[in-house]
NULUM-50555 format. One record per residue (C-alpha): residue number from 1; residue in three letters; z, y, x. Coordinates in pm, 1 decimal. Example, Ala and Ser with C-alpha at 12.3 -4.5 7.8 and 13.67 -1.06 7.14 Angstrom:
  resi  resn         z         y         x
     1   Ala     780.0    -450.0    1230.0
     2   Ser     714.0    -106.0    1367.0
***
This chain:
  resi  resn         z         y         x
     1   Unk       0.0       0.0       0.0
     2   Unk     -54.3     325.9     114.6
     3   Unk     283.8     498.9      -2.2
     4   Unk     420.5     883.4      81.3
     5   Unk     774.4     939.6     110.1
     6   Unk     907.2    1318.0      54.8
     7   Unk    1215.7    1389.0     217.1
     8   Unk    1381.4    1744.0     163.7
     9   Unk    1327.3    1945.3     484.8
    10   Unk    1755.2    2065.4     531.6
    11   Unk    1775.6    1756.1     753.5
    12   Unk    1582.4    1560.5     983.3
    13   Unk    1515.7    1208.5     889.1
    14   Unk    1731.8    1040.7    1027.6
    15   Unk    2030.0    1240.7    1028.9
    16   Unk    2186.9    1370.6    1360.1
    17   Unk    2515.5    1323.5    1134.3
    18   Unk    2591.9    1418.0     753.4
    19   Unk    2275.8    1303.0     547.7
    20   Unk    2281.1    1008.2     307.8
    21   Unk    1970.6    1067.2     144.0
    22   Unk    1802.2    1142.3     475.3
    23   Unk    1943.0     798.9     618.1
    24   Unk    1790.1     582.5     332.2
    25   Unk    1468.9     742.3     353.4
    26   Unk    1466.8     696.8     709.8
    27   Unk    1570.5     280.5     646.7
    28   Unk    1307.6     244.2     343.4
    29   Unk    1068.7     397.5     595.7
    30   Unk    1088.8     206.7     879.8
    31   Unk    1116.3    -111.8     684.5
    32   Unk     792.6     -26.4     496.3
    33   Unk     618.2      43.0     792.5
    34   Unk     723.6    -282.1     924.9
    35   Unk     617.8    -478.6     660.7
    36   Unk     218.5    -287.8     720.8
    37   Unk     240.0     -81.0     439.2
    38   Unk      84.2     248.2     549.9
    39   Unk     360.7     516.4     537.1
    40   Unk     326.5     909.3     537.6
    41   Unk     687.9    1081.7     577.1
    42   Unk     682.9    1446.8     494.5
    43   Unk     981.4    1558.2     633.0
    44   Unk    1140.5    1834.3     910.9
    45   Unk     892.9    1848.0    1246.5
    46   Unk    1179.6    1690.6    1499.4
    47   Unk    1249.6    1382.2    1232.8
    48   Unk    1194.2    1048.1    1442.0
    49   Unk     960.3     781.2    1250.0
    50   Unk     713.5     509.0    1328.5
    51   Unk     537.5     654.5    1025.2
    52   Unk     243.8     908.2    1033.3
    53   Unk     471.4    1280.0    1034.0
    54   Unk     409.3    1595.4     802.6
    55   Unk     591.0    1897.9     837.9
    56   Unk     602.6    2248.3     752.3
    57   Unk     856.1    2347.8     976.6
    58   Unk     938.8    2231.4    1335.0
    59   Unk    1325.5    2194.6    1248.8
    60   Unk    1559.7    2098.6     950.7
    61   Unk    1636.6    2433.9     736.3
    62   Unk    2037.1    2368.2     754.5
    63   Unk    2012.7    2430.2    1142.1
    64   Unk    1724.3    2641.0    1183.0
    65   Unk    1812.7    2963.2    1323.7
    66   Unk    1504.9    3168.9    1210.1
    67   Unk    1534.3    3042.9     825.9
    68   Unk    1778.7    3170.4     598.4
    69   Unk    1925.5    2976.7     310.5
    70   Unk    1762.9    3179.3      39.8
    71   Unk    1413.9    3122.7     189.5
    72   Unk    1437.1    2714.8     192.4
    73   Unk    1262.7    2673.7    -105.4
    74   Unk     943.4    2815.9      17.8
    75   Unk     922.9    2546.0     248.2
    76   Unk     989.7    2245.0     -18.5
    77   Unk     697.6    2449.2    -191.3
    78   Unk     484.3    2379.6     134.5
    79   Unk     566.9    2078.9     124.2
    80   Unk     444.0    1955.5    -188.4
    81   Unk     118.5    2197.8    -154.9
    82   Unk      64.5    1991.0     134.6
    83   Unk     115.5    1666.1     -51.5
    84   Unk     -78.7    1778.1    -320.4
    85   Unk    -386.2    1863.5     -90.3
    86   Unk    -365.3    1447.6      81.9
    87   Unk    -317.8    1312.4    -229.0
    88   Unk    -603.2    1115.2    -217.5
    89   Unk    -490.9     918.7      68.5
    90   Unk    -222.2     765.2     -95.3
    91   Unk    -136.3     527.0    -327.4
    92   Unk     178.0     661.6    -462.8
    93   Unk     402.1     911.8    -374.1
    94   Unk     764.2     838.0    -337.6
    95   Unk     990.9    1171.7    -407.6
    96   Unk    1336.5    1189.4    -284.4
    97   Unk    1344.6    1586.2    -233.1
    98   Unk    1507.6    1595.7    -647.4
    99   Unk    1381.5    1840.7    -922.8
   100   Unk    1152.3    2094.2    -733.3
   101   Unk     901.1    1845.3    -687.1
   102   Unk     867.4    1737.2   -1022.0
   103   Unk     579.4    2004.7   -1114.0
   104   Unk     378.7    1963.8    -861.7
   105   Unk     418.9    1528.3    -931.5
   106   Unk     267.2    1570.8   -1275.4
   107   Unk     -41.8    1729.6   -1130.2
   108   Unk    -144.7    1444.1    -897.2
   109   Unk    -397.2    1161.8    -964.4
   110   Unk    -204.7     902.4    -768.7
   111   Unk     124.6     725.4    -929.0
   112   Unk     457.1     841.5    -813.9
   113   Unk     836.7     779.5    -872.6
   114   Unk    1131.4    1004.8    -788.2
   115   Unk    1454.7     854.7    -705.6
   116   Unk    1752.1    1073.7    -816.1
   117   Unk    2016.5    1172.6    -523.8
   118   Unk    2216.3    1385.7    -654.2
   119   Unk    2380.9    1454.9   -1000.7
   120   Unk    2179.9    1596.1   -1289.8
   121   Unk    2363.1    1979.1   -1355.1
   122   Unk    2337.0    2212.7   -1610.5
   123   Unk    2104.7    2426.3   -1414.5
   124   Unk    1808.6    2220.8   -1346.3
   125   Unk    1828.1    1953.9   -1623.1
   126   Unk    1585.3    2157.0   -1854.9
   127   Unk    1333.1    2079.7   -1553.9
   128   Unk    1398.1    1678.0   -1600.3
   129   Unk    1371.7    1741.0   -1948.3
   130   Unk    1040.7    1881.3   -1938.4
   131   Unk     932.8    1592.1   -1679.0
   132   Unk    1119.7    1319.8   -1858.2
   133   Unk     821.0    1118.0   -1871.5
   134   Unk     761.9    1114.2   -1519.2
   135   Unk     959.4     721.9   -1344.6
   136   Unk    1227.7     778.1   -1192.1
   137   Unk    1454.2     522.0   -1031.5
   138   Unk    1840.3     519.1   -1022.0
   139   Unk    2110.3     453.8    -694.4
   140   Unk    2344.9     289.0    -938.5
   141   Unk    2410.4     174.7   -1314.6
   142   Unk    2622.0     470.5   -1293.3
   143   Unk    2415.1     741.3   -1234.9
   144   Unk    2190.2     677.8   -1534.2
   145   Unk    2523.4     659.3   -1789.9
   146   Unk    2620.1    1031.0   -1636.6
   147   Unk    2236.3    1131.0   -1550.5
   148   Unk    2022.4    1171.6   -1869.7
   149   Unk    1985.2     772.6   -1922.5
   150   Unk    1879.5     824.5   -2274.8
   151   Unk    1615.5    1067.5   -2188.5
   152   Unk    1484.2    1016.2   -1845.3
   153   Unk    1224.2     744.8   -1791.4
   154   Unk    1391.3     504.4   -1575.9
   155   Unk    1228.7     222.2   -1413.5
   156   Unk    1452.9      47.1   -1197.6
   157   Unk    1802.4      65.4    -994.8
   158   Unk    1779.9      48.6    -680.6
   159   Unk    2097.7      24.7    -468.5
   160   Unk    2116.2     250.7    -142.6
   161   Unk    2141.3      24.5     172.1
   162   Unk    2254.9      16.0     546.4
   163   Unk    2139.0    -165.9     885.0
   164   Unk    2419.8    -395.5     908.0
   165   Unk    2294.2    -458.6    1279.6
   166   Unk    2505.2     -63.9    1329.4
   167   Unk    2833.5    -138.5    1182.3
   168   Unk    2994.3    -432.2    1259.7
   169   Unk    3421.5    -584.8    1216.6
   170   Unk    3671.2    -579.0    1509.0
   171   Unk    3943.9    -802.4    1385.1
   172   Unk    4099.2    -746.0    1766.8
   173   Unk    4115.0    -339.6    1716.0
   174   Unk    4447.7    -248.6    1558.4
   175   Unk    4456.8     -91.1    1200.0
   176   Unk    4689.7     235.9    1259.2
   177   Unk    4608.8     485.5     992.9
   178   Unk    4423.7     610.3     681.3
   179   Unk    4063.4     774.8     717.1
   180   Unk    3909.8    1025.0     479.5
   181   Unk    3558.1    1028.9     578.6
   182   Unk    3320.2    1294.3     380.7
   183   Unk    3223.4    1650.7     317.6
   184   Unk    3553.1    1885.9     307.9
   185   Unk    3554.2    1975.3     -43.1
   186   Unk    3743.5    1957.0    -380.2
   187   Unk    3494.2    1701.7    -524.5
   188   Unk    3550.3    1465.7    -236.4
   189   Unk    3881.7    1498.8    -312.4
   190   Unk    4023.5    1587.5      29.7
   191   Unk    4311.8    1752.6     -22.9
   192   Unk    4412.2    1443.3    -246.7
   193   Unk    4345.3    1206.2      46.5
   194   Unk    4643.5    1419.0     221.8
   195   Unk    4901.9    1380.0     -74.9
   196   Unk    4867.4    1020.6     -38.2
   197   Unk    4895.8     966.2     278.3
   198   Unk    5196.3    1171.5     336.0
   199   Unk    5337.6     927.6      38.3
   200   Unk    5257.9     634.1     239.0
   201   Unk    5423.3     833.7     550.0
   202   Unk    5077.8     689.9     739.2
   203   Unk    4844.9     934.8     974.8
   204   Unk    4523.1    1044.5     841.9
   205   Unk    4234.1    1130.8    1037.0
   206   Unk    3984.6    1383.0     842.4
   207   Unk    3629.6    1344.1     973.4
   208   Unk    3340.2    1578.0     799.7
   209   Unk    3150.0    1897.2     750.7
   210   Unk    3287.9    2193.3     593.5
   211   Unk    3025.2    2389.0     435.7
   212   Unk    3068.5    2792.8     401.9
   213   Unk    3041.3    2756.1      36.7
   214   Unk    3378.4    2500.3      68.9
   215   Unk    3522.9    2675.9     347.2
   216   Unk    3817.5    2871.5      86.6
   217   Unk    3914.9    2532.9      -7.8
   218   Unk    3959.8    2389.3     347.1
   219   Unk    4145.8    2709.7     464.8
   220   Unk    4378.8    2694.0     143.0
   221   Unk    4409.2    2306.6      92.4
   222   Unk    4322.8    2132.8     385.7
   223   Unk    4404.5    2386.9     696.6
   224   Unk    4773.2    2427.9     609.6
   225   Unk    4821.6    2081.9     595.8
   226   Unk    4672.6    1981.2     978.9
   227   Unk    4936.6    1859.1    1203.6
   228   Unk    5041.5    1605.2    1446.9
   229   Unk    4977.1    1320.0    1120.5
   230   Unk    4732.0    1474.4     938.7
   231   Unk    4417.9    1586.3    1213.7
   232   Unk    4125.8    1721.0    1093.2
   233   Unk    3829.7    1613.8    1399.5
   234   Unk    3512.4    1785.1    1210.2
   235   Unk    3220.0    1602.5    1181.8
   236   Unk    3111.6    1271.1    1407.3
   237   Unk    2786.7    1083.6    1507.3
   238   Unk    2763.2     744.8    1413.0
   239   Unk    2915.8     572.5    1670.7
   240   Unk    3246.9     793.4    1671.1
   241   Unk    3234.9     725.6    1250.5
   242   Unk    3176.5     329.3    1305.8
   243   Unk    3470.8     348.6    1570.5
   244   Unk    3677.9     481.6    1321.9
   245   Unk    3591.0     266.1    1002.1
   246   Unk    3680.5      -1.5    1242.6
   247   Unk    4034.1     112.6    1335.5
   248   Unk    4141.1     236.0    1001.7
   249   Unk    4403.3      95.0     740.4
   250   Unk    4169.1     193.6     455.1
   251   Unk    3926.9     452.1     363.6
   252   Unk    4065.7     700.2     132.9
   253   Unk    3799.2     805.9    -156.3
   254   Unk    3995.1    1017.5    -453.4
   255   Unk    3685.3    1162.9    -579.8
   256   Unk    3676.9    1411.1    -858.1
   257   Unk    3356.2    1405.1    -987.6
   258   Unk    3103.4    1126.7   -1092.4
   259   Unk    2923.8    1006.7    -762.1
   260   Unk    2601.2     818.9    -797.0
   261   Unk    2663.3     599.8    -506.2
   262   Unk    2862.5     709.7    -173.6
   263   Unk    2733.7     558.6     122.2
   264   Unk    3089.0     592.7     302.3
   265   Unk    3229.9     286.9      62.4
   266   Unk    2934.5      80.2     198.3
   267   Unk    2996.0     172.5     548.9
   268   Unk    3360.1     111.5     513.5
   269   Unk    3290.2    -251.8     368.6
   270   Unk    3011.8    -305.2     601.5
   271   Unk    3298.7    -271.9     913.3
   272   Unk    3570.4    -474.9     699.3
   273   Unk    3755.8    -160.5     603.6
   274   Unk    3872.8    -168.5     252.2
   275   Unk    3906.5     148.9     -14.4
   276   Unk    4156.8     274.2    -179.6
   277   Unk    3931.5     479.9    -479.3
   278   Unk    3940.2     673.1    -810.7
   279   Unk    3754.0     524.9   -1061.0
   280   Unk    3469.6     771.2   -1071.5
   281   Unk    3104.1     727.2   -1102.2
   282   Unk    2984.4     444.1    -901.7
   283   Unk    3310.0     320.2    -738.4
   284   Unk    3378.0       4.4    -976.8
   285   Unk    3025.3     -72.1    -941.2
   286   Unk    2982.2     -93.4    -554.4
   287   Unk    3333.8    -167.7    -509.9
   288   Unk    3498.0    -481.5    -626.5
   289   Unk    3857.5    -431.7    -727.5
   290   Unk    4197.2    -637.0    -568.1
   291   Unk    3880.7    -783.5    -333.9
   292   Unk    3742.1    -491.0    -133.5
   293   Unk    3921.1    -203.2    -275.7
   294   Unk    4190.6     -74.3    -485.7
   295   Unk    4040.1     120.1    -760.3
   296   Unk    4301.6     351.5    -945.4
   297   Unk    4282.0     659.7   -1201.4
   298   Unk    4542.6     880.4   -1016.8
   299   Unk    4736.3     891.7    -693.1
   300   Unk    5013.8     799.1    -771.3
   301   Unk    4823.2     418.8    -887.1
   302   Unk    4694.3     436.6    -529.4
   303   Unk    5004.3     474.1    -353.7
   304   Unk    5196.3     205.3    -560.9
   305   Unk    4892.8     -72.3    -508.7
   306   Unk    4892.0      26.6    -145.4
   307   Unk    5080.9    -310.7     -51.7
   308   Unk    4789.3    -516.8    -167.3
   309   Unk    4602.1    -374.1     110.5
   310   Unk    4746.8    -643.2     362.7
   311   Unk    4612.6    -940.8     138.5
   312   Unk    4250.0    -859.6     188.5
   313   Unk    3983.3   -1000.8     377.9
   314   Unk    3727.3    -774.8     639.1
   315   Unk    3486.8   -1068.8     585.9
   316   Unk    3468.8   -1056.8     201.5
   317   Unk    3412.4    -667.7     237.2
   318   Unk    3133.4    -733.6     470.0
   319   Unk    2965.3   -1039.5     265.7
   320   Unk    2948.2    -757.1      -3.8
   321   Unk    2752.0    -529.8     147.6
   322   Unk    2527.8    -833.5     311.8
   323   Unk    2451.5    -896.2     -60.9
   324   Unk    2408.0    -608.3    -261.4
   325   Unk    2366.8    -325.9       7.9
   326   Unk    2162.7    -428.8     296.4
   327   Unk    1848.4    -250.0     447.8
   328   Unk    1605.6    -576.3     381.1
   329   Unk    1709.5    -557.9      10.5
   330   Unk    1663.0    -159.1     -41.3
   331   Unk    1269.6    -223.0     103.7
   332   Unk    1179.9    -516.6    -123.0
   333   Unk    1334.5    -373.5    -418.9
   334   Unk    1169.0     -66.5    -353.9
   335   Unk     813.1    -226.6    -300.5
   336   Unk     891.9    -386.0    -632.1
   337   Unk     918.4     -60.6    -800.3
   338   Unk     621.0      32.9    -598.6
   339   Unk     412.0    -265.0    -736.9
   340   Unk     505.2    -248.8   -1064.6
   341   Unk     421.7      86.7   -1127.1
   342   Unk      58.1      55.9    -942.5
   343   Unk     -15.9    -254.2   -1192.3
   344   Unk      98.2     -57.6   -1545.9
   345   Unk    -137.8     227.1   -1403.5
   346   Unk    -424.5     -32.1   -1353.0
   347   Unk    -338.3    -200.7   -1643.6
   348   Unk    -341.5     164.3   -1875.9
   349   Unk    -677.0     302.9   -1686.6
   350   Unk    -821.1     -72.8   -1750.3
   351   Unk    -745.6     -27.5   -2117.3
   352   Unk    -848.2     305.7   -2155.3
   353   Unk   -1184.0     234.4   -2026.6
   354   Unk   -1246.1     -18.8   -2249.6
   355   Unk   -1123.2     168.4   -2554.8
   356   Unk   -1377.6     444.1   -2484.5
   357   Unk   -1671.2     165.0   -2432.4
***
């Protein structure tokens, strides 16, 4: 198949750090390549890819120092004016850049699907309205019961995955504290993370980018809180985040809001590292209660569960994510969504020409 992906352009593909949506695009990528599909990436000019590379600009907007934030659209705009100018070379287009795309996707001649990222908010869902009958794939069961399920045309879930090869258990490392791993913000549910680990009288290492537009709520939730037990070390590269999956207790993920998927419980598992959770979103689905996690509605539930902890197994979290979450599984799934799609178009332009006849 001859198959365009469309990454946003803030990050490179892959990620020097923070970038979940980057990272799977980079895995689906690779592994489509590998399998001799021919793959066009349009993504940020330094991205790394065995894929052919399109860009409109020579480095990711979040970091580039001649770009300001308000102008980043015009270059998601290139972007698809680009696409829409090689759409003839491709079979279908795959978007993962979200809702700004979606005009430009009804335009082309060549199939396409658009797998949702991010939450659905009040501010761009009259665009998905208006595009409803575009496909669009879903990261969890989840996301569709929060994201417009009853109005959106979805086609499939596909589950986010990981290269297992990267993350791997240490049962000789010692287990010493609780990790919060995640952007610095109220949704993530930092400042939570800190009540219950002072409850449990256990360290907690804070790893993760604070964003200007979260920086109030680290300087008047987070900040005052930093000490000798509770260190905040900003945000790591993979093998500094893999180092510390593998020495933690538990991940700590009170999340206030409903998150489509979360990479960071997949990790965790993927290194043997359990979760202690709120049950938002996806959590019960990629998480599998009193096995790999703890899965609670309040703090307080966390903290008083926090014994059972010491009764599970880093091989059963792994064997989860070898079954539900692994890089192989995100590329055929995806090049069954890909397949499908390409034989109801054949099927509908077969049956339209012999309607007309």
């Amino acid at each position: 198949m001859r198959i365009a992906q469309l990454a946003p352009n803030i990050e490179r593909v892959p990620p020097d750090n923070y970038g979940g949506t980057e990272l799977v695009v980079h895995l689906l990528t690779e592994g489509l390549v590998a399998r001799e599909h021919e793959v066009t990436l349009f993504a940020a000019g330094n991205s790394v890819t065995s894929a052919r590379l399109v860009s409109v600009t020579d480095q990711p907007l979040r970091t580039h120092p001649g770009i300001l934030t308000r102008q980043w659209q015009a270059f998601d705009i290139q972007s698809m004016l680009k696409l829409r100018e090689m759409q003839s070379q491709f079979d279908i287009v795959h978007n993962h850049m979200g809702y700004q795309a979606l005009p430009y996707l009804a335009q082309l001649r060549c199939s396409t699907v658009s797998t949702n990222h991010n939450p659905i908010k009040a501010y761009n869902l009259p665009i998905y309205r208006a595009f409803k009958q575009l496909p669009y794939v879903s990261i969890s069961d989840a996301f569709r019961r929060f994201n417009c399920g009853d109005v959106l045309n979805y086609v499939a879930t596909v589950y986010n995955g990981i290269d297992l090869d990267r993350f791997a258990v240490k049962e000789s490392e010692a287990r010493s504290f609780l990790l919060f791993l995640g952007r610095i913000c109220q949704d993530k549910g930092t400042a939570t993370a800190i009540d219950i680990a002072k409850a449990l009288n256990l360290p907690l290492k804070i790893a993760g980018k604070v964003d200007e537009a979260d920086r109030t709520y680290f300087d008047q939730h987070v900040k005052p809180h930093l000490s000798q037990n509770i260190e905040y070390i900003g945000e790591v590269d993979h093998d500094k985040k893999v180092s510390l999956y593998q020495k933690a207790i538990a991940v700590v993920y009170p999340i206030a809001f409903e998150e489509p998927f979360g990479l960071v419980m997949v990790e965790a598992m993927a290194c043997g590292t359990p979760l202690m959770a709120f049950d938002r979103g996806s959590v019960r689905e990629l998480l599998s209660d009193g096995e790999t996690a703890i899965i609670g509605n309040s703090k307080d539930e966390l903290i008083a569960r926090f014994p059972e902890l010491s009764k599970f197994k880093p091989d059963i979290c792994r064997r989860r994510v070898e079954q539900l979450f692994s890089k192989e599984k995100l590329v055929s799934n995806y090049e069954s969504v890909y397949t499908n799609l390409l034989s109801s178009r054949r099927s509908k332009i077969h049956d339209k020409h012999y309607a007309s006849t």
